[in-house]
C-alpha positions in Angstrom: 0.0 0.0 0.0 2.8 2.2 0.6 4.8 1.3 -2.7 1.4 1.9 -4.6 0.8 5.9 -2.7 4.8 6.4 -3.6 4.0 5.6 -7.2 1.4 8.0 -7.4 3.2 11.2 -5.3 6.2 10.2 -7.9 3.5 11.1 -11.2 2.2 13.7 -9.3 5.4 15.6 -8.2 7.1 15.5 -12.3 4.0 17.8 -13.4 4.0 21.7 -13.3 1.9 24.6 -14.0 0.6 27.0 -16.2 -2.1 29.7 -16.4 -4.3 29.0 -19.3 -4.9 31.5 -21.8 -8.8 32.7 -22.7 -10.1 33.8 -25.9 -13.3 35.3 -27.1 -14.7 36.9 -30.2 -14.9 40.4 -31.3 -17.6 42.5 -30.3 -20.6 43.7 -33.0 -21.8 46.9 -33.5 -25.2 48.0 -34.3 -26.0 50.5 -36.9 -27.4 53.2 -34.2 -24.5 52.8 -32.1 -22.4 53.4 -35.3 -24.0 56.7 -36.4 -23.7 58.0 -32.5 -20.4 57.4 -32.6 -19.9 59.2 -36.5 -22.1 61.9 -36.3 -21.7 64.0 -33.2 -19.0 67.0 -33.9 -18.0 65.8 -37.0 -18.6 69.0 -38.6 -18.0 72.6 -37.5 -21.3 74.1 -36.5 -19.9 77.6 -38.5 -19.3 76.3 -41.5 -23.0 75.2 -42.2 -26.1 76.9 -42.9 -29.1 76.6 -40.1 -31.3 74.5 -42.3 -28.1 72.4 -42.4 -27.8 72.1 -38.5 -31.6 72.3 -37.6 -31.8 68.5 -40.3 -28.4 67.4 -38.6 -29.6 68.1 -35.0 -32.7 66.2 -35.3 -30.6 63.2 -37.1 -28.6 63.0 -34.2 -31.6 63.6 -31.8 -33.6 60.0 -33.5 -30.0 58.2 -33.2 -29.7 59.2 -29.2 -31.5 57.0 -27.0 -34.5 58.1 -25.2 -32.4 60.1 -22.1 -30.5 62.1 -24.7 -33.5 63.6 -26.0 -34.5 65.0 -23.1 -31.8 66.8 -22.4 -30.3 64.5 -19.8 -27.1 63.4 -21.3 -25.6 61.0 -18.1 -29.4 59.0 -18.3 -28.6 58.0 -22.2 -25.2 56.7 -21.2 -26.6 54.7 -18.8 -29.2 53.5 -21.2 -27.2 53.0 -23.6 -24.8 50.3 -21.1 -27.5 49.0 -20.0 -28.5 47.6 -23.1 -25.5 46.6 -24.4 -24.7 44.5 -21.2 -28.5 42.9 -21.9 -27.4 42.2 -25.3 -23.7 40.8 -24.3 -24.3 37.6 -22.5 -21.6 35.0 -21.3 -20.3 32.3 -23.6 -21.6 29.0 -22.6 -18.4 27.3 -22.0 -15.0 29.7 -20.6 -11.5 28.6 -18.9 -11.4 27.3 -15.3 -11.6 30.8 -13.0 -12.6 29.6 -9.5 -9.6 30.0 -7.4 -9.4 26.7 -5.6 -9.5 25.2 -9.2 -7.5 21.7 -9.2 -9.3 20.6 -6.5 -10.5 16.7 -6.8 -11.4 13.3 -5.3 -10.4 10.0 -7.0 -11.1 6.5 -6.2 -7.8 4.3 -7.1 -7.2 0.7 -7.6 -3.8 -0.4 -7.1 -2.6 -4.1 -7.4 1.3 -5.7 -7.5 2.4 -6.6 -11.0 2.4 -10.5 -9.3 -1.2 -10.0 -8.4 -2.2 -10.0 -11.9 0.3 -12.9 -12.9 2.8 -11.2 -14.3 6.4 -12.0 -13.4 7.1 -15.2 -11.0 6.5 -14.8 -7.7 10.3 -15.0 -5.5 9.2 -13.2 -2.7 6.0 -15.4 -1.3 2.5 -14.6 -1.1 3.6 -11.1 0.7 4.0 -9.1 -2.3 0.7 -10.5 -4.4 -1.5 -7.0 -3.1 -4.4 -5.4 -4.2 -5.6 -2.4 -2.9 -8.2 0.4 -2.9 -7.4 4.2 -2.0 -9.5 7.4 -1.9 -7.6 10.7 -2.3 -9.3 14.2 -2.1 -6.7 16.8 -3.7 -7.5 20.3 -2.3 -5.6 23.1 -3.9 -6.5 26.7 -4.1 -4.5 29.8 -5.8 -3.6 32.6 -3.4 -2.4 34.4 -5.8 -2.7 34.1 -9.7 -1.2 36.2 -11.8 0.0 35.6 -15.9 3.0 34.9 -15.6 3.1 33.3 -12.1 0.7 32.0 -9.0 1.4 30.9 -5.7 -1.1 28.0 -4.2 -1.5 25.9 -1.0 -2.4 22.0 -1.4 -2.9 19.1 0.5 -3.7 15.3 -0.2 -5.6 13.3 2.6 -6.1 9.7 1.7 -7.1 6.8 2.8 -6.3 2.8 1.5 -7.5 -0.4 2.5 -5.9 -3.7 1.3 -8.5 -6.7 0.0 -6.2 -9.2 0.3 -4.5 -10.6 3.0 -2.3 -8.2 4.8 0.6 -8.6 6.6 0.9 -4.9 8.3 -3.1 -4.5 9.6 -4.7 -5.5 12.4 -8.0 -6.3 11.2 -9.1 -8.0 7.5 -9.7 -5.0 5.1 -8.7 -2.4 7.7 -8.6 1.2 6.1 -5.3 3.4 6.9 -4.9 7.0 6.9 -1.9 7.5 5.1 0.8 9.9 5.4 -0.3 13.8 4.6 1.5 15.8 2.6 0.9 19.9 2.9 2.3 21.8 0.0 3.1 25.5 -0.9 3.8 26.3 -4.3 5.2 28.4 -6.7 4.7 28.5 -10.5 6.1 30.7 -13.0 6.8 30.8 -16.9 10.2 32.2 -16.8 9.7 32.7 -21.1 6.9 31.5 -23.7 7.0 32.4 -27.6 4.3 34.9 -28.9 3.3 32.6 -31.5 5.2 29.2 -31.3 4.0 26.7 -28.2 7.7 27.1 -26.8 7.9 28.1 -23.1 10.1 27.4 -20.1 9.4 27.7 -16.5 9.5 26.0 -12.8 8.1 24.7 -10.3 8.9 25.5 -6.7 7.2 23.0 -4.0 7.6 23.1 -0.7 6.3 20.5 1.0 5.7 18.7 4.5 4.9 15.0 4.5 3.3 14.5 8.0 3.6 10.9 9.8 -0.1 10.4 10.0 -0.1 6.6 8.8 0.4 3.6 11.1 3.8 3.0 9.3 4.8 6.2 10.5 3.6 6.2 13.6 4.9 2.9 14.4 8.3 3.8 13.6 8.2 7.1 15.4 8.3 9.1 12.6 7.0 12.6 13.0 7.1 14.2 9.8 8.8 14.6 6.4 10.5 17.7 5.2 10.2 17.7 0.9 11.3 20.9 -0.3 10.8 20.1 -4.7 12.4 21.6 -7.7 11.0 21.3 -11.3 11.7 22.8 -14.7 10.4 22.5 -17.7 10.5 23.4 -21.8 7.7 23.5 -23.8 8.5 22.8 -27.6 6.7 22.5 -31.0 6.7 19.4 -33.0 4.0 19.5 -35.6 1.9 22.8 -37.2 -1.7 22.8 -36.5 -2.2 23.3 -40.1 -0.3 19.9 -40.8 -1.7 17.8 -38.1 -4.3 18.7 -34.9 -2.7 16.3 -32.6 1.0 16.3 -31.9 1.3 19.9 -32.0 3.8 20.2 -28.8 5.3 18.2 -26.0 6.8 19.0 -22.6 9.9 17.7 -21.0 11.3 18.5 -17.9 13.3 17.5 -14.9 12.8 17.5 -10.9 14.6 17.3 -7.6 13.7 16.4 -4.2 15.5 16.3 -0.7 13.1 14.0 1.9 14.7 15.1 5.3 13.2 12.8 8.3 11.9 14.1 11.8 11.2 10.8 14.3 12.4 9.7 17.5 14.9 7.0 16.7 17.2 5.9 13.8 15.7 2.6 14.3 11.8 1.3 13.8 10.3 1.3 17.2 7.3 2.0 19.0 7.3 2.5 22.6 3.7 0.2 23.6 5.8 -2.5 22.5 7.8 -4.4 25.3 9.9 -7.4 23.0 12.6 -9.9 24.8 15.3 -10.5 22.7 19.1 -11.9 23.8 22.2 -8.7 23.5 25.6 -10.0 22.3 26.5 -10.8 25.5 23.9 -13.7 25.6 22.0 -12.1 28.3 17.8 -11.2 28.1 16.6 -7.3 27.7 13.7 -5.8 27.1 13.4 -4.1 23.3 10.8 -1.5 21.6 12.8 -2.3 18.4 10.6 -3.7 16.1 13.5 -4.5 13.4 17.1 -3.8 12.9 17.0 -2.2 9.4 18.3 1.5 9.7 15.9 4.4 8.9 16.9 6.7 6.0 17.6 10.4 7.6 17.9 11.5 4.0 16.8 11.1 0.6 17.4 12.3 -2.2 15.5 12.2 -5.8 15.7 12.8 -9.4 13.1 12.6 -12.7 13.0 13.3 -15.6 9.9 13.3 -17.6 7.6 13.5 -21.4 4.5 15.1 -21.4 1.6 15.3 -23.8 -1.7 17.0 -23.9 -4.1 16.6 -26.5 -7.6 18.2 -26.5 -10.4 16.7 -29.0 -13.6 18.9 -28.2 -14.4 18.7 -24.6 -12.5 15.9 -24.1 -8.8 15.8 -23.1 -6.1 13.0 -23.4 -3.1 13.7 -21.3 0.3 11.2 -21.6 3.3 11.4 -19.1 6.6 9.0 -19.1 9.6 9.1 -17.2 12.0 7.9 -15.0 12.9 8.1 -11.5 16.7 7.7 -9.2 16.7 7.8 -5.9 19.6 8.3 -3.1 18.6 7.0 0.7 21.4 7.9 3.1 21.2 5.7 6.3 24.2 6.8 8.3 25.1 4.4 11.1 23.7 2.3 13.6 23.3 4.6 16.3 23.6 3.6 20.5 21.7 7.1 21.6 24.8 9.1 21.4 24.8 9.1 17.3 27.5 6.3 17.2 28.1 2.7 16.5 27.9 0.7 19.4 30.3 -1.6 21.1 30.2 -5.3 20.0 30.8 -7.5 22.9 30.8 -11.1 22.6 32.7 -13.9 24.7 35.7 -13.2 23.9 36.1 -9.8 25.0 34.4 -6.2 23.1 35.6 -3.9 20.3 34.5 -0.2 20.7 33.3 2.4 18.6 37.3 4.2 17.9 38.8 0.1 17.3 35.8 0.0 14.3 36.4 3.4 13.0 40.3 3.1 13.2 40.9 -0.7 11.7 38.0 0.4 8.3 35.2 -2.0 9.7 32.3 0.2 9.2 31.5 2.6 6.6 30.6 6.0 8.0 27.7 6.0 5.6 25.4 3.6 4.0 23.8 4.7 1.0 20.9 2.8 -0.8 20.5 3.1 -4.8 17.0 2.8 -6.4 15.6 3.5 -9.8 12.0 3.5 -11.4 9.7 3.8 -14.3 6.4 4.9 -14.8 3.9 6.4 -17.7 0.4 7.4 -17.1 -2.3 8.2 -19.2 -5.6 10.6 -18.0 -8.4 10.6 -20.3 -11.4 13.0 -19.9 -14.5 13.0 -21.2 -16.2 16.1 -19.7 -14.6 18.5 -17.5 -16.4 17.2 -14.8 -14.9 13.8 -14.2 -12.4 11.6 -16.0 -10.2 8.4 -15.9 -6.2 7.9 -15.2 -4.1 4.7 -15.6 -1.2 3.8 -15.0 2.3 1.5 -14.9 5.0 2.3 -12.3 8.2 -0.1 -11.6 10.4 1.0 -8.3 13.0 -0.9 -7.6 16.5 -1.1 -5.7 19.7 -1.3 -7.4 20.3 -4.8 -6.5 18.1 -7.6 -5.4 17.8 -10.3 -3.1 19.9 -12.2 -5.6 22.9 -9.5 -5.6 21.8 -8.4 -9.1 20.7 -5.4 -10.9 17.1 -5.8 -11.3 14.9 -4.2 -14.6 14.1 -0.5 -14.0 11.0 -1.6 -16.4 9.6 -4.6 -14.5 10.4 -6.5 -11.4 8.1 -9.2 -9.2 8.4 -6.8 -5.8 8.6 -3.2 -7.6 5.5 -3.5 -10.5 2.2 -1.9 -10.3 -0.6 -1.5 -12.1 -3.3 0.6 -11.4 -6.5 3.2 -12.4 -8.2 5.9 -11.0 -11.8 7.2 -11.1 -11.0 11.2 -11.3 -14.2 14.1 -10.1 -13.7 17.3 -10.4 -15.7 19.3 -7.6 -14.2 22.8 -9.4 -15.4 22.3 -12.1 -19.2 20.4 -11.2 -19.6 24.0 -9.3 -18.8 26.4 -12.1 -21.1 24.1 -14.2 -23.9 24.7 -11.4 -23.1 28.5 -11.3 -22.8 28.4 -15.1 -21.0 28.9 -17.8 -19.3 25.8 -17.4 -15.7 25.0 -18.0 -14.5 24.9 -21.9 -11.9 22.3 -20.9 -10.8 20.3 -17.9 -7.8 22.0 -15.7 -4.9 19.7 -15.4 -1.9 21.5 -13.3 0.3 21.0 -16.1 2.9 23.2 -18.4 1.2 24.6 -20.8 1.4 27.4 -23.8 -1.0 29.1 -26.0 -0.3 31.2 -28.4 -0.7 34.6 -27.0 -4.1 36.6 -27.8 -5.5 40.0 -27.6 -8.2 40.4 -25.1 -10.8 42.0 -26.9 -13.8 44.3 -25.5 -15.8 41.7 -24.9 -13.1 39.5 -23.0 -13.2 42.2 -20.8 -16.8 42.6 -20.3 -16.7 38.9 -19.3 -14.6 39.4 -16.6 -15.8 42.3 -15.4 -19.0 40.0 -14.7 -17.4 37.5 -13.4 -15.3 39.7 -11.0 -19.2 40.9 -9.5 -20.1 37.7 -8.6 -16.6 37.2 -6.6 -15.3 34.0 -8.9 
């Protein structure tokens, strides 16, 4: 269940973001409007005769609206907005404009690559796992300007494994898992007038807090993630050649996972174990197992994406890969050292292992991984995601290098049920949203707002969206 939330925070973390560009059509003019505009002052009132003026004054007089003939200029301006705004009206269908756009619940099924008979199974029943998880993404713009935005996020989920688990309590128990809290900063540092070329970043900072029973079984308080992501927009072919494969994204990102807990080790302090020290005698332990927590992690990715938009309905591709750097440090005796090793025969202290080469100051775990994902939306309001991820160590239990594509203990396979509560409320509030909003890079060509643009924001800013 863990491997399968760590697939999907490693999709989610290669994408950036964008502001998305809004277009409209030029405004009309009517033929009254026209002649109001053309006729007042456009000849010198000395240089014509008084039939001339009396006709001219009562041409202009039929073209004025009703305020303007009775003498009260200010009421035929405002008659004269008035109806225009009853004639303007908004499109049916406009950009994604409520602030805490992004924001969306999916149901995900998750299930080991030996689940579904795929690979042979080395490893025992333990890795054959299915599982169901239900994610709300909450995300909302505090500030959103063209060229950058700054937003707040967070993820709360929940999983629950149907088959037969070997870390729960109970059959089918549900788990909160880890919460991750995120500020984050998008800008487009350059983007092409014409061309879809752009460049820009990504910066996250996040906070991964220990709220799973993993995490609070191994005294982990929280996760410190600060992220880094760039990316580069580039053509590939005209939209007069071809309406698909018109641009694609690639990019790069970098992570730093610092750890906050209360030991280097697993443990949990309800749990009272016996167990025998070197020196043969009984003690007491809340170890639960010897393996050496990473205090540091570092990662790398490098991704492909594609978005392609048919109608309403949007196809978006991703692809890349993943490398990852766990730093363990030492075994640790409370004083951030290696403990003395006694046995029988006399002990060996912590200055004897550090002086004779016997224990490296630092152990450092390798780890590589693949994914692609495809989303596929049909409306704005809800869509579909699959996906293939493969994370792996360096070596395996065998001592060698395992497939970055494929493995028996690193593969899964899962899909996603995707709603969109954003965009289900502009479609109640009306007009509903052109396209669905995918924090993604992304650049249109650039386009003049016209007057009525304008006029459609200006309504929109009244009713606070």
């Amino acid at each position: 269940m863990r491997m399968a939330w760590m697939m999907g925070a490693l999709v989610v973390t290669a994408l950036s973001g964008n502001v998305y560009a809004q277009t409209a059509e030029e405004p009309s003019k009517n033929k009254g409007t026209e002649e109001l505009e053309a006729s007042p002052n456009a000849d010198d009132p000395e240089e014509v005769s008084l039939d001339d003026a009396s006709m001219k004054e009562r041409q202009v007089a039929q073209a004025r609206p009703a305020g303007a003939r009775t003498g009260n200029l200010a009421a035929a301006e405002e008659d004269e907005e008035d109806k225009v705004e009853e004639e303007e009206e908004l499109p049916d269908k406009i950009p994604a404009r409520v602030p805490w756009r992004g924001t969306a619940a999916s149901w995900g099924h998750n299930a080991t690559a030996t689940a579904i008979g795929w690979g042979k199974d080395y490893q025992s029943k333990a890795y054959l796992n299915y599982n169901q998880t239900f994610n709300l993404g909450l995300n909302y713009f505090v500030i959103d300007k063209p060229k950058w935005s700054l937003a707040v996020a967070a993820a709360p989920s929940v999983g629950v494994e149907l088959t037969n688990s070997n870390s729960t309590t109970l059959l089918h128990e549900p788990q909160f898992q880890d919460l991750p809290t995120s500020v984050v900063y998008r800008r487009t540092l350059y983007s092409h007038d014409e061309l879809p070329i752009a460049t820009g970043l990504v910066l996250n900072g996040t906070v991964l807090w220990g709220t799973s029973p993993q995490s609070l079984g191994t005294g982990t308080y929280f996760n410190t993630s600060p992220r880094l992501t760039v990316w580069q927009a580039l053509p590939l072919l005209p939209k007069d050649a071809s309406p698909v494969l018109n641009s694609i994204v690639i990019g790069g990102s970098f992570r730093w996972d610092h750890r906050f807990g209360k030991a280097a080790y697993p443990v949990n302090d309800e749990l009272d174990r016996p167990r025998m020290n070197t020196n043969n005698e009984p003690i007491v332990s809340d170890v639960l197992a010897f393996n050496r927590l990473a205090p540091d992690a570092l990662r790398q990715s490098v991704f492909l994406f594609m978005q392609e938009n048919f109608g309403p309905t949007q196809l978006v591709l991703v692809s890349g890969f993943g490398f990852s750097q766990s730093y363990r440090g030492t075994p640790s005796n409370g004083n951030d050292g290696v403990p003395d090793v006694c046995i029988t025969t006399g002990c060996i202290s912590e200055e004897e292992i550090d002086a004779n080469g016997l224990q490296d100051k630092t152990s450092i775990d390798f780890g590589y991984s693949f994914f692609v994902q495809a989303q596929f939306f049909p409306m704005a309001e809800w869509g579909l995601s699959a996906f293939y991820a493969n994370a792996v160590n360096q070596l395996g239990p065998d001592g060698r290098r395992q497939n970055v594509f494929g493995s028996p203990q690193g593969g899964q396979v899962g899909a996603s049920l995707i709603v969109s509560f954003d965009a289900i409320y502009e479609g109640i509030i009306g007009p509903r949203r052109n396209s669905p909003f995918v924090l993604v890079a992304k650049n249109d060509k650039k386009k003049r707002r016209d007057d009525r643009d304008e006029k459609v924001q200006d309504k929109l800013a009244t009713t606070g969206l």
